[in-house]
C-alpha positions in Angstrom: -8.2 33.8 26.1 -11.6 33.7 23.7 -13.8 36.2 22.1 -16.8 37.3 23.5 -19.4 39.6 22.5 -20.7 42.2 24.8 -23.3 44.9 25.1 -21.2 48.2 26.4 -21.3 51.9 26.6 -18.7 54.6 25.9 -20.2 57.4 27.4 -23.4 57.8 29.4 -26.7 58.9 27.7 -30.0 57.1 25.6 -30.3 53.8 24.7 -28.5 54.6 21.4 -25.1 55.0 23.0 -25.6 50.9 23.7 -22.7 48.7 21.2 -22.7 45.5 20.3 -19.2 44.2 19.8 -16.4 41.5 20.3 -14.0 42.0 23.1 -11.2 39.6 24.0 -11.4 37.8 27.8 -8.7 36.5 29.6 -9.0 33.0 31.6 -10.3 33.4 34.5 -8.3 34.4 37.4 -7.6 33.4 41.0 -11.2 32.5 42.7 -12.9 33.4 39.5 -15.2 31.8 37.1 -16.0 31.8 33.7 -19.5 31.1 32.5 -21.2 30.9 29.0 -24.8 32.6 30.0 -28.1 31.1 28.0 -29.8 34.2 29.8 -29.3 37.9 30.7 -31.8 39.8 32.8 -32.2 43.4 31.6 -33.8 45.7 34.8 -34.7 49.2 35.0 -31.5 49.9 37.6 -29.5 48.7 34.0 -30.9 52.1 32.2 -29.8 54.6 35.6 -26.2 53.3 34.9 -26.7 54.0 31.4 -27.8 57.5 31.7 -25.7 58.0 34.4 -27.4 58.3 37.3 -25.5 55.8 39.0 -21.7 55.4 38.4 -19.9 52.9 36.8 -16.0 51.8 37.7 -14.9 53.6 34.5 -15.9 54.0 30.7 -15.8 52.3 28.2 -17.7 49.0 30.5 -20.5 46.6 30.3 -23.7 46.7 31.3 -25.6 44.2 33.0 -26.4 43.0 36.7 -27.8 39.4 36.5 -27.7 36.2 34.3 -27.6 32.3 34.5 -25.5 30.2 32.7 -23.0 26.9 32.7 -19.8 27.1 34.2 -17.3 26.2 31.3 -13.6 26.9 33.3 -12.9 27.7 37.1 -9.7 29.9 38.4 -7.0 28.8 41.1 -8.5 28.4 44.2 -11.9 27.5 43.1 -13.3 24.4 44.6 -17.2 25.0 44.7 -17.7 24.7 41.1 -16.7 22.7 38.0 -17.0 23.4 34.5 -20.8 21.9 33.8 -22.1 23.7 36.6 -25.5 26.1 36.0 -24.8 28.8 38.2 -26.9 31.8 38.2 -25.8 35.7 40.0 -27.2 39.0 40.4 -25.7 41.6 41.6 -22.1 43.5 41.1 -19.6 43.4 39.4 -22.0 45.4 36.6 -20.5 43.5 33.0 -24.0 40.6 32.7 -24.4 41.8 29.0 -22.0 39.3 27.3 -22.2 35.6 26.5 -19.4 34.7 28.3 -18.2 36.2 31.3 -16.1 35.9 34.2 -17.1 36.6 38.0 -16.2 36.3 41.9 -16.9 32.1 42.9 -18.4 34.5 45.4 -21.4 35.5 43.1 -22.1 32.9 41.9 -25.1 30.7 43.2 -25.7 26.6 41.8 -29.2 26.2 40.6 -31.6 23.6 41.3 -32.0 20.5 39.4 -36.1 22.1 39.1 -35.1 25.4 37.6 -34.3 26.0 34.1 -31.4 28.5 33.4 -34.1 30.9 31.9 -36.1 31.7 35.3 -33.2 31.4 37.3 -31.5 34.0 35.1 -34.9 36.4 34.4 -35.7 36.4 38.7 -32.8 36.7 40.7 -32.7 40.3 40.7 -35.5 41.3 41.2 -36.1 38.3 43.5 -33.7 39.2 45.8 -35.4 42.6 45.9 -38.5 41.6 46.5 -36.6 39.1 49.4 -34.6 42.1 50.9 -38.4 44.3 51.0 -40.4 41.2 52.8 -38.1 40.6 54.8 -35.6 42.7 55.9 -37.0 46.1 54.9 -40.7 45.1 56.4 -41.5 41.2 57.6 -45.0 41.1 56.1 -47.2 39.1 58.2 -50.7 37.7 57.1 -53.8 40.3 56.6 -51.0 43.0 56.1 -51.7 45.4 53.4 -49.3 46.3 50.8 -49.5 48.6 48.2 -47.5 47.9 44.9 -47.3 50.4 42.2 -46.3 49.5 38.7 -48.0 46.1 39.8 -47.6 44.6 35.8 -43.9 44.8 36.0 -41.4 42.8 36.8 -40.6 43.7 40.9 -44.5 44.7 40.9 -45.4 40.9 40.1 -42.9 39.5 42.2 -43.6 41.3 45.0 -47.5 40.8 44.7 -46.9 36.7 44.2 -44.3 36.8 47.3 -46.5 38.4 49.5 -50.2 36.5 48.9 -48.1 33.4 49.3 -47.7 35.3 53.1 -51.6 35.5 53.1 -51.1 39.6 52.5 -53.9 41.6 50.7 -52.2 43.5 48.0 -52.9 46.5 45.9 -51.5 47.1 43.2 -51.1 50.3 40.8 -51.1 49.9 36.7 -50.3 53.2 33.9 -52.7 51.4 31.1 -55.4 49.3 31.3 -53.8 46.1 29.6 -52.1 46.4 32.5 -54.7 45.1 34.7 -55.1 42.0 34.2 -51.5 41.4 34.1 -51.6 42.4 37.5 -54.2 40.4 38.2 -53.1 37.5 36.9 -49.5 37.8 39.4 -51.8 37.9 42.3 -53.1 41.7 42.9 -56.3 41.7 44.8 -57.5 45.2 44.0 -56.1 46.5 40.6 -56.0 50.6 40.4 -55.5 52.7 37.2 -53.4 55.3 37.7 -54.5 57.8 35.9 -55.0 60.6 38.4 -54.8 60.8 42.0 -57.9 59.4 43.0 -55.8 56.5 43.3 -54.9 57.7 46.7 -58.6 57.8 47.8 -59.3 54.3 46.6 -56.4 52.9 48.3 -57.5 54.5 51.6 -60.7 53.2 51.3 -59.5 49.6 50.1 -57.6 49.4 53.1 -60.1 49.8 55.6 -59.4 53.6 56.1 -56.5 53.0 57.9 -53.7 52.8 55.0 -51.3 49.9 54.0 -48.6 48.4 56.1 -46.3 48.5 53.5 -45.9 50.2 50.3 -43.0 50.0 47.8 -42.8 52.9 44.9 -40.5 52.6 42.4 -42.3 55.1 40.0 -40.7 58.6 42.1 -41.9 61.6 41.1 -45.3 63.0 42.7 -46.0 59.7 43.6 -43.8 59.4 46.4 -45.4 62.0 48.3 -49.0 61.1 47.4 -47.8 57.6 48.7 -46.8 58.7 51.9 -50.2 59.7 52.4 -51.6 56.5 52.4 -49.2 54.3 54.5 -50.9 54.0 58.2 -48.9 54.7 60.7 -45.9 53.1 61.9 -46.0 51.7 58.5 -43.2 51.7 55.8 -42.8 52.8 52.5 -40.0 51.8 50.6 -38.7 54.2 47.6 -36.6 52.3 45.0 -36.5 54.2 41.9 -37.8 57.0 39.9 -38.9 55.3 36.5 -41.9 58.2 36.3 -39.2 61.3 37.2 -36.8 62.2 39.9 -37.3 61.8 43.3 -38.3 64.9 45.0 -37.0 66.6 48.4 -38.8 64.8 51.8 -39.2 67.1 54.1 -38.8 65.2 57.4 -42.0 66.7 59.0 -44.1 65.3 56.3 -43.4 61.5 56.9 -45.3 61.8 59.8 -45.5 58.4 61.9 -44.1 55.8 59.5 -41.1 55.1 58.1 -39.1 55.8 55.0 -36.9 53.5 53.4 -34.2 53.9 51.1 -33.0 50.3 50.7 -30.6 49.1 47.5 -30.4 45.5 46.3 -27.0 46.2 45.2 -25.7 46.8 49.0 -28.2 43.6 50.0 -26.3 41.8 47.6 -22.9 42.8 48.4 -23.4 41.0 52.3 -22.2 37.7 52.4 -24.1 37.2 55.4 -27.6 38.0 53.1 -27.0 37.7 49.8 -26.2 33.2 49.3 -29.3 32.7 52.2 -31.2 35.3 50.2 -30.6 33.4 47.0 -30.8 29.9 47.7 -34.7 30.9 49.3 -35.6 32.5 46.8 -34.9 29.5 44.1 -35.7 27.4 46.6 -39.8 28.9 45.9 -39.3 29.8 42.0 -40.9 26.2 41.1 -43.9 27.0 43.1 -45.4 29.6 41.6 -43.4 32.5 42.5 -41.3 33.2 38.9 -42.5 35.8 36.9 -42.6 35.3 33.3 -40.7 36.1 30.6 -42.8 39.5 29.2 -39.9 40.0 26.3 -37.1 38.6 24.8 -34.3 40.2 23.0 -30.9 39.0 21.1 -28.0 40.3 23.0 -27.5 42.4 19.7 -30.7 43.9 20.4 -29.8 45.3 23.6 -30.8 48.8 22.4 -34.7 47.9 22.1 -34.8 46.3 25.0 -34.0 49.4 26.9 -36.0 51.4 24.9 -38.8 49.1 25.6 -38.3 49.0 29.4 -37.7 52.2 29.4 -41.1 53.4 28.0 -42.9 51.4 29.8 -44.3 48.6 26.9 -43.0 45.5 28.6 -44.3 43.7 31.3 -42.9 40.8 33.6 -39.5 39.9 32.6 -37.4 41.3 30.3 -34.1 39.0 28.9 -31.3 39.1 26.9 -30.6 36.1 24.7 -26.9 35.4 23.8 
């Protein structure tokens, strides 16, 4: 048994209800591993199991859904890995906020010789997001149009770089104008400021009147519904969050000919059949331009800013944890 320190909450609420403190862990157990994580990726789905909106197994738990680190001791029954090992994860069991931890040989993923712990453990999230949207939610094909709102953030730049690597034209939403040429910079073609709805009109006309292919929101709020209006049909849109408000009520006569998807990264991951092809891919392509960078860094102690940053919207790219 060591000591490890770990980011948890006792109840559900603000970023304030967030501790930092030691907590003993055993060896690992039968087809377990333990790892001593250099990184922590902190993501937005991180602050709707804080405030409750998605449950966790009980209370008092860790946060935290995806990390890299080296494998420093390996349970009965464990024959893929070795202590030395970098490994990165995403994914559950929720408990990534904590230098060391132990997980499922199961979630655990070897990283390349060509990727550093850091972008392995900053992208795999939302990596394997942006893998599950391209490709199993809609297979984007070249001269598609997607539209990407919150196109400076972490998912928004990796979807944006994902997708003109598939020769797609992309636009991309921002909330503030130093936003743009964050977004530019990851690959948007066409950069919009969302600051009131003519938004809608500008991605109509940027896509040729028709509407996107594909659109993923994340934002919720009246901008799912103003979306829907600007998907073509037979199109997709793909709703993953609610970081502006909650989602509203669809009424199924408004979706009109395309299609809406609901899709979670957490059930994508939970496939065995999905989630190892999924993440060997996608760190297969990090080296080549695909990784977002690092937008801020946080000690683990200072798990409390970090949400509080993410949460209001002042980071860009990714956001990590430092042990």
């Amino acid at each position: 048994m060591i000591v490890a320190y770990v980011v948890q909450i006792k109840k559900t609420g603000g970023a304030e209800v967030l501790a930092y403190l030691e907590k003993d862990l055993a060896a690992p157990g039968e087809g377990e591993v333990q790892i001593r994580q250099s990184v922590i990726g902190v993501n937005f789905v991180d602050i709707y199991f804080r405030l409750g909106m998605y449950p966790l197994p009980s209370l008092p738990h860790v946060l935290g859904l995806e990390g890299a680190g080296v494998v420093v001791a390996v349970g009965a029954g464990v024959s893929d890995f070795s202590p030395g090992d970098r490994v990165a994860y995403a994914g559950l069991p929720v408990g990534g906020y904590a230098d060391f931890r132990n997980l499922p040989a199961g979630r655990l993923v070897k990283i390349p010789d060509n990727v550093t712990d850091r972008v392995a453990g900053s992208n795999m999230l939302r990596g394997l997001t942006a893998h599950m949207l391209l490709n199993k939610i809609y297979p984007l094909q070249p001269g598609d149009y997607l539209l990407v709102h919150s196109a400076a953030g972490g998912l928004g730049q990796m979807l944006a770089r994902w997708a003109k690597m598939l020769g797609a034209n992309v636009i991309g939403t921002v909330s503030s104008e130093p936003k743009i040429e964050v977004a530019k910079a990851a690959g948007v073609d066409h950069v919009i400021l969302r600051k009131n709805n003519s938004w809608v009109a500008q991605v109509k006309e940027l896509s040729g009147g028709q509407g996107v292919h594909f659109a993923y929101d994340g934002i919720g709020a009246d901008v799912l519904h103003q979306t829907m209006g600007v998907v073509r049909p037979f199109g997709v849109l793909a709703s993953l969050g609610q970081a502006g408000g909650a989602i509203p009520a669809v009424d199924v006569h408004d979706i009109r000919c395309i299609s809406l998807s609901r899709p979670s990264v957490i059930a994508y991951s939970l496939d065995p059949a999905l989630y190892r092809p999924a993440a060997e891919d996608l760190l297969a392509r990090l080296p080549s331009g695909l990784a977002n960078p690092v937008g801020a860094e946080y000690a683990l102690a200072d798990a409390t800013q970090a949400h509080e940053d993410l949460e209001a919207g002042r980071t860009t790219g990714s956001v990590v944890l430092v042990p």
